[in-house]
Every structure is written in structure tokens, then in C-alpha cells.
C-alpha positions as CSV (number, residue, x, y, z in Angstrom):
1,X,29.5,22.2,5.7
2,X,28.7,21.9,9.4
3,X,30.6,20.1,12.2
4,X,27.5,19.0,13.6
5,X,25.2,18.1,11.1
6,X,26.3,14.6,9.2
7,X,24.6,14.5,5.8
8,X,22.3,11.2,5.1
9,X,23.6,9.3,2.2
10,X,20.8,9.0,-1.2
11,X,19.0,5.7,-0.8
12,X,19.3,3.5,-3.0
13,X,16.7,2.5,-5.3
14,X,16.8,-0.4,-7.8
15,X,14.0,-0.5,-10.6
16,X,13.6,-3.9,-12.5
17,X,13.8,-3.6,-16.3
18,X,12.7,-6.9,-17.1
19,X,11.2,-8.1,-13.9
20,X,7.6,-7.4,-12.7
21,X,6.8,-8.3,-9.3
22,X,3.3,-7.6,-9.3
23,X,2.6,-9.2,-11.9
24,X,4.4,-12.5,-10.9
25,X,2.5,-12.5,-7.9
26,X,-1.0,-12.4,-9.8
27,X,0.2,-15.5,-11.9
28,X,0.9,-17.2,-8.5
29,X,-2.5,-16.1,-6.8
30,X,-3.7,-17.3,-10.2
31,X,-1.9,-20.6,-10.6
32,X,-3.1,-21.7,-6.8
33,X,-6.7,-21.0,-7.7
34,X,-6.6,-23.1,-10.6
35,X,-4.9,-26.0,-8.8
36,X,-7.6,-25.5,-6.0
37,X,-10.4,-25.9,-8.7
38,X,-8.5,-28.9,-9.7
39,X,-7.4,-27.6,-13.3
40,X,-4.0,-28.3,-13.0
41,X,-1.9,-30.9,-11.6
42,X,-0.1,-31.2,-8.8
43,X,2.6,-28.0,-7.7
44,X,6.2,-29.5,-8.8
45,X,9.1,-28.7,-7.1
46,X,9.9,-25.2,-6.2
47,X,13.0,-23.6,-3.8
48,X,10.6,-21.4,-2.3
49,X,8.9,-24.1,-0.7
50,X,12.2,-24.7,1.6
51,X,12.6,-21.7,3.2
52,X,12.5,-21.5,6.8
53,X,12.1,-25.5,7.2
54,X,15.5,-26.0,8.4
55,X,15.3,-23.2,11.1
56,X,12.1,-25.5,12.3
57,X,13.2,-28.6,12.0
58,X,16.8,-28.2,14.2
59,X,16.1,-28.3,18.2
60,X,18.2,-25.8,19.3
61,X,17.2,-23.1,16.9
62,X,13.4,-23.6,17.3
63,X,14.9,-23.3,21.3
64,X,16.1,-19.4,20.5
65,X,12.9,-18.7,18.6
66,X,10.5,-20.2,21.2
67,X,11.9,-18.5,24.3
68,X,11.6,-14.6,23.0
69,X,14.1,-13.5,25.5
70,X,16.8,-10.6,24.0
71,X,20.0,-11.2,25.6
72,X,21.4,-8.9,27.7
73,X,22.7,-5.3,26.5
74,X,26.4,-4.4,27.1
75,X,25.0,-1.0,28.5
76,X,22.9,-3.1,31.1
77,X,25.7,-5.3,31.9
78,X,28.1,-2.6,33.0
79,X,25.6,-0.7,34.8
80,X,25.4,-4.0,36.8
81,X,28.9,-4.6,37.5
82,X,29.7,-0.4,38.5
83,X,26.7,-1.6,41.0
84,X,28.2,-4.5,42.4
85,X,31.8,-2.7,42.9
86,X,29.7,-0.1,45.0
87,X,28.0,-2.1,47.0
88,X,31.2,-4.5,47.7
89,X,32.8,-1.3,48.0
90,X,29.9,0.1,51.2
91,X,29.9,-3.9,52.6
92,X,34.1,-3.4,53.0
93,X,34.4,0.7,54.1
94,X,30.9,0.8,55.4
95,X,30.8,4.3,52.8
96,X,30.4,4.3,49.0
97,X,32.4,7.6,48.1
């Protein structure tokens, strides 16, 4: 046991019994081919369809998304304010320390 050294936690790893993903998504790639070649109907409703359609369709949202801009850090912020103190600090002394 060190003081210094913090030991990682094991990851966590779930492997599906019943579940394969792979193979899930080669009946998908399959199932689009065949409606693209016109052998089966129309796609019925699925959930998956909906994601990410309300983030689009609401104004202000597609606002954040659009502008790309990270908001300011609390680090950069302080560094900011300690600044301004010095310098209203040289303005009213005519020294900083």
C-alpha cells in the first residue's frame, strides 16, 4: 500500500448471454437492402428513428449546438478576476506589490 499511488478500480465488463449485437446489425444491413430492392414493404415504426429529432427541432438547443463555443473554465475565470484586482490595484497605488 502506497500513500501516493491510488489503485485503478477493474472495469467493468458486461457480456450479453442472449444478445448478439453483431448479428442484429447484419439483419438490419440486410433488411435495408431488401427494402432498397423493393422486397419488402415499407419500414414500420421503430424508436430508434426518434432519436436526436427533438434536440433539432427546438431553437434554442440547435442555438448551443451551432455556435461550438465551450463556456468559460472556473480556472480561467479566476485568473481573470486576480488580474483585474492587480491592475485596479497599480491604477489606485501606482505599484502592484
Amino acid at each position: 500500500m502506497s500513500l501516493f499511488r491510488v489503485n485503478k478500480p477493474r472495469g467493468f465488463q458486461h457480456n450479453y448471454i442472449y444478445y448478439d449485437p453483431r448479428k442484429e446489425k447484419l439483419q438490419k444491413i440486410e433488411e435495408n437492402a431488401k427494402r432498397e430492392l423493393g422486397l419488402l414493404p415499407e419500414k414500420e415504426f421503430d424508436p430508434e428513428d426518434i432519436r436526436g429529432k427533438f434536440v433539432g427541432a427546438t431553437s434554442h438547443l440547435k442555438r448551443r449546438k451551432e455556435s461550438g463555443r465551450k463556456p468559460i473554465s472556473s480556472g480561467i475565470l479566476i485568473m481573470i478576476i486576480i488580474l483585474l484586482i492587480l491592475v485596479m490595484k497599480y491604477i489606485y497605488t501606482g505599484r502592484v506589490f
